[in-house]
N, C-alpha and C positions, 0 to 999 in steps of 0.2 A: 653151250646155248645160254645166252642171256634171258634176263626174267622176263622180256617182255618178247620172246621169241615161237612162245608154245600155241597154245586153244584160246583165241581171245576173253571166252567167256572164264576162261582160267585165270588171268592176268589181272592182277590188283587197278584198278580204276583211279589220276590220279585225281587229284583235289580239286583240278581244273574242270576235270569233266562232270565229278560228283556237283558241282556248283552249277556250272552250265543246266543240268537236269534237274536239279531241284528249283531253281530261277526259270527254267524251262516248264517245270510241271505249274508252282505257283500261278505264272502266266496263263496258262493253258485253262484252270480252275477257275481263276475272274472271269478269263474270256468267257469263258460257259454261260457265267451266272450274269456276263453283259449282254449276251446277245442275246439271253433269253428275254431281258431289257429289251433289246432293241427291235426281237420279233414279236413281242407285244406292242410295239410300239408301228408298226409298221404295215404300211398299206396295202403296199403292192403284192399281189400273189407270187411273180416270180422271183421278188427280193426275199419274200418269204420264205420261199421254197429252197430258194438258195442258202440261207441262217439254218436252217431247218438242214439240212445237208452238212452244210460245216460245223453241226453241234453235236451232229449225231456219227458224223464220217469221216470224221477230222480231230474234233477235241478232244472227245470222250476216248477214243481209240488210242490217242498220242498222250492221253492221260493216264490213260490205265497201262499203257507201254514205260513212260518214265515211274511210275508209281511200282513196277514192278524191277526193274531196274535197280532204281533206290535201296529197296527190298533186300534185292540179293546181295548187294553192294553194302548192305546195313546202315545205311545210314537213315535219319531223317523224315520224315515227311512233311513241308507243308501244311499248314492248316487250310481249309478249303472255303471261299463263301456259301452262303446257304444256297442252294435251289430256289428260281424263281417260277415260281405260277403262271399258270395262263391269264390273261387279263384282255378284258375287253378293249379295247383298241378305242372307241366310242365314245367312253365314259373317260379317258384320259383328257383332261384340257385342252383344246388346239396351241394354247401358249405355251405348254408344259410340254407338248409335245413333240418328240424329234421327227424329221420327214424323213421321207422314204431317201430324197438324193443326201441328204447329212451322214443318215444310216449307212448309204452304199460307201460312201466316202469314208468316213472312219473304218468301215470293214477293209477296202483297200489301200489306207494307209497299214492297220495289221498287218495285212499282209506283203506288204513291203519291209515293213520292217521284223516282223516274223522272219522272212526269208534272208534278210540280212546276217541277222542272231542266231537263226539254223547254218548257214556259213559261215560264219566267226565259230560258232561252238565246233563243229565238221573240223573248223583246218587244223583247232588246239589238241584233237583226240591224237593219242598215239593207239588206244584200243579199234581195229577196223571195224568190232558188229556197233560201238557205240556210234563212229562215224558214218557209217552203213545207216543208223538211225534217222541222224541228222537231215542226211541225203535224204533217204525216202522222205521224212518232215517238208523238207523245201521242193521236192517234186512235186509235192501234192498242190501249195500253197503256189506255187507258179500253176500251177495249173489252173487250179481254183482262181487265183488273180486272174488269168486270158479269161476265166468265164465270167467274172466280174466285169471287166474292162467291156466282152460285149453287151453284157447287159446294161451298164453304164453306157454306152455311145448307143444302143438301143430307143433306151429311156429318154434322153437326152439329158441328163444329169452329170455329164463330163463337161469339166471348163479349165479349156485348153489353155496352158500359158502361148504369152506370146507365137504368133508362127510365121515361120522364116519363110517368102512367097518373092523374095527377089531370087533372081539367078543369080549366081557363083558368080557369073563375068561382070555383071553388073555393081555387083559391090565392091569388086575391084580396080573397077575405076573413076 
């Protein structure tokens, strides 16, 4: 039997993946403390609702899962930024302040690129519960993104690139 043939959580973690999870958790720890940013800053109840979901059903979960990780793994932790307050929404300057479609928009860039970095980290693992992680990470965030995306075409706050409205045949000749 080879060293990396037994109980995954037995199996030494290498450096690729301790990296990925600590870059993984730091990330996870801003996002916290932006979106708590952004759900002060933000109008809408069901965008709301939705930051509110992925701070509490998403981050903090997938932070306390790499945070323990780490742990066992011995390495490292991150330093984390502070927690942000609640803040009235009102009293922020309309100039100083982000909208609701800017908000939706940088959350679904995250998550696009979230989900990119949980697959690049996923294919490096040769350990299967750390890449088991990853997967569960990017299932949720594809999901979360389709709920995003309807509430973006909902809202009307989607702005579509270009769209292709000729027929196949006709641009062929």
């Amino acid at each position: 039997m080879g060293i990396l043939s037994g109980y995954p959580k037995a199996e030494p973690a290498h450096y690729g993946e301790i990296y990925d999870a600590f870059m993984t958790l730091a990330g996870g720890q801003a996002m916290i403390s932006r979106y708590q940013l952004f759900y002060n800053h933000c109008g809408d109840e069901d965008l709301r609702e939705f930051i509110h979901h992925i701070i509490e059903n998403r981050l903090r979960p997938h932070v306390e899962e790499l945070k323990n990780f780490l742990k066992e793994n011995g390495a490292p932790l991150p330093p984390a930024p502070a927690e942000r307050g609640e803040a009235d929404r009102e009293r922020i300057p309309p100039a100083a302040r982000f909208t609701d479609p800017e908000i939706a928009t940088m959350v679904a860039a995250d998550h696009a690129i979230g989900s990119s970095a949980d697959t690049a980290a996923m294919v490096k693992c040769l350990r299967e519960d750390i890449a088991a992680m990853y997967a569960k990470f990017n299932a949720e965030k594809i999901a979360d993104g389709a709920r995003l995306l309807r509430l973006m075409k909902d809202k009307g706050w989607i702005i579509p690139p270009p769209l292709h409205v000729k027929p196949r045949e006709e641009v062929l000749t």
